[in-house]
C-alpha positions as CSV (number, residue, x, y, z in Angstrom):
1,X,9.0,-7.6,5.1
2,X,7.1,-5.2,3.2
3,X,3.1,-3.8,3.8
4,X,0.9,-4.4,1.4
5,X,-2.4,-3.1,-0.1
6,X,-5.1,-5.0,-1.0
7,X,-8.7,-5.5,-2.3
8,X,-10.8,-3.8,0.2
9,X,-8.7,-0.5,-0.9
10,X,-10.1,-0.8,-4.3
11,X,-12.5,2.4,-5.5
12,X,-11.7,3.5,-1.4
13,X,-8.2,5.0,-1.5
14,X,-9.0,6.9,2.0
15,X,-5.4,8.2,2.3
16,X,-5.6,7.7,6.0
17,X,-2.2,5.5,5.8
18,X,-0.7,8.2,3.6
19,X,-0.6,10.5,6.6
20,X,0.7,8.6,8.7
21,X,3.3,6.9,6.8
22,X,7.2,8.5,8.1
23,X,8.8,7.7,4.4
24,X,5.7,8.1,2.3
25,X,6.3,4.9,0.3
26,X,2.5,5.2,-0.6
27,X,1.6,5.8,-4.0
28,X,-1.5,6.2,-6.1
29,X,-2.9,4.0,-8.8
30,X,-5.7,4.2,-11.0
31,X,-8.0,2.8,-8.7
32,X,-6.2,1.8,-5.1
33,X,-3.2,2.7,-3.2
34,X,0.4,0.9,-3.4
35,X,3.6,0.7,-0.5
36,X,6.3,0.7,-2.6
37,X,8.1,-2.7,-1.3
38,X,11.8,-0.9,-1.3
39,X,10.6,1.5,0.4
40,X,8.6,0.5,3.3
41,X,10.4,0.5,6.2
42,X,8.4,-2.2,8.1
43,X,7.0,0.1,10.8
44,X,3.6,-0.6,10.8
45,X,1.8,3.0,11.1
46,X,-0.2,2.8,8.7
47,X,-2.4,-0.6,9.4
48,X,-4.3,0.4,12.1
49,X,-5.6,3.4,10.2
50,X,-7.0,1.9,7.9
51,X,-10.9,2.3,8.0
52,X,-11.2,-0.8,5.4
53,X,-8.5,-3.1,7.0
54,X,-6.8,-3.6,3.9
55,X,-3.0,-3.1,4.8
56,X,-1.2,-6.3,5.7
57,X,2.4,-7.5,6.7
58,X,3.7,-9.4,3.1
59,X,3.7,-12.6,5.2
60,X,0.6,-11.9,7.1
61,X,-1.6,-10.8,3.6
62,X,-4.8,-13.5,4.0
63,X,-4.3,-16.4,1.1
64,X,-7.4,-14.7,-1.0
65,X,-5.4,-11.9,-1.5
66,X,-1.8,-13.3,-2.0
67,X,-1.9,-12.0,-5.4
68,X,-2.0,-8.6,-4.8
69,X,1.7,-9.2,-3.2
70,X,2.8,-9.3,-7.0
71,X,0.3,-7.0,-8.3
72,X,2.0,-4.1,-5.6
73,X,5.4,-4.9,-6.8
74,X,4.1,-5.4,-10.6
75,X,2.6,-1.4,-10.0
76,X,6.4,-0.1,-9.4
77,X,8.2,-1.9,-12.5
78,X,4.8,-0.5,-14.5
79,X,4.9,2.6,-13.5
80,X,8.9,3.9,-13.0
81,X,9.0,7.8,-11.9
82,X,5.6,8.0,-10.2
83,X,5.5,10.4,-7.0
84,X,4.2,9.4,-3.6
85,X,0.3,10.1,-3.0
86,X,0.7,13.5,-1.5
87,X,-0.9,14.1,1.9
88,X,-3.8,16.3,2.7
């Protein structure tokens, strides 16, 4: 089961997660950060640095913010080609 971004990481994109991620499966959008759901390796590094607590297991992502399930996978098929968020 996949991680997945959501709201609070909107206008934040601290990149905190992108350091710490072994298979840097995170990417950057326009305005927030996506794990690439075939790519995420379930590991779990990167939720617990997140200073806006807005990375969640897919089946653990709060009901408010279900959507943004879809709207992480909707990012990939939009946007074929794009590089992972490069580290600092």
């Amino acid at each position: 089961m996949p991680y997945v971004i959501v709201e609070p990481c909107i206008n934040v994109k601290d990149k905190a997660c992108v350091e710490v991620c072994p298979v840097d499966c995170i990417y950057e959008g326009d305005t927030q950060l996506f794990i690439h759901p075939d790519e995420c390796i379930d590991c779990g590094a990167c939720e617990p640095v997140c200073p806006v607590k807005a990375i969640f297991a897919e089946d653990e992502t709060p009901d408010q913010w279900k959507s943004f399930i879809e709207l992480n996978k909707k990012f990939f098929t939009d946007h074929p080609g794009v590089k992972p968020a490069t580290k600092s």
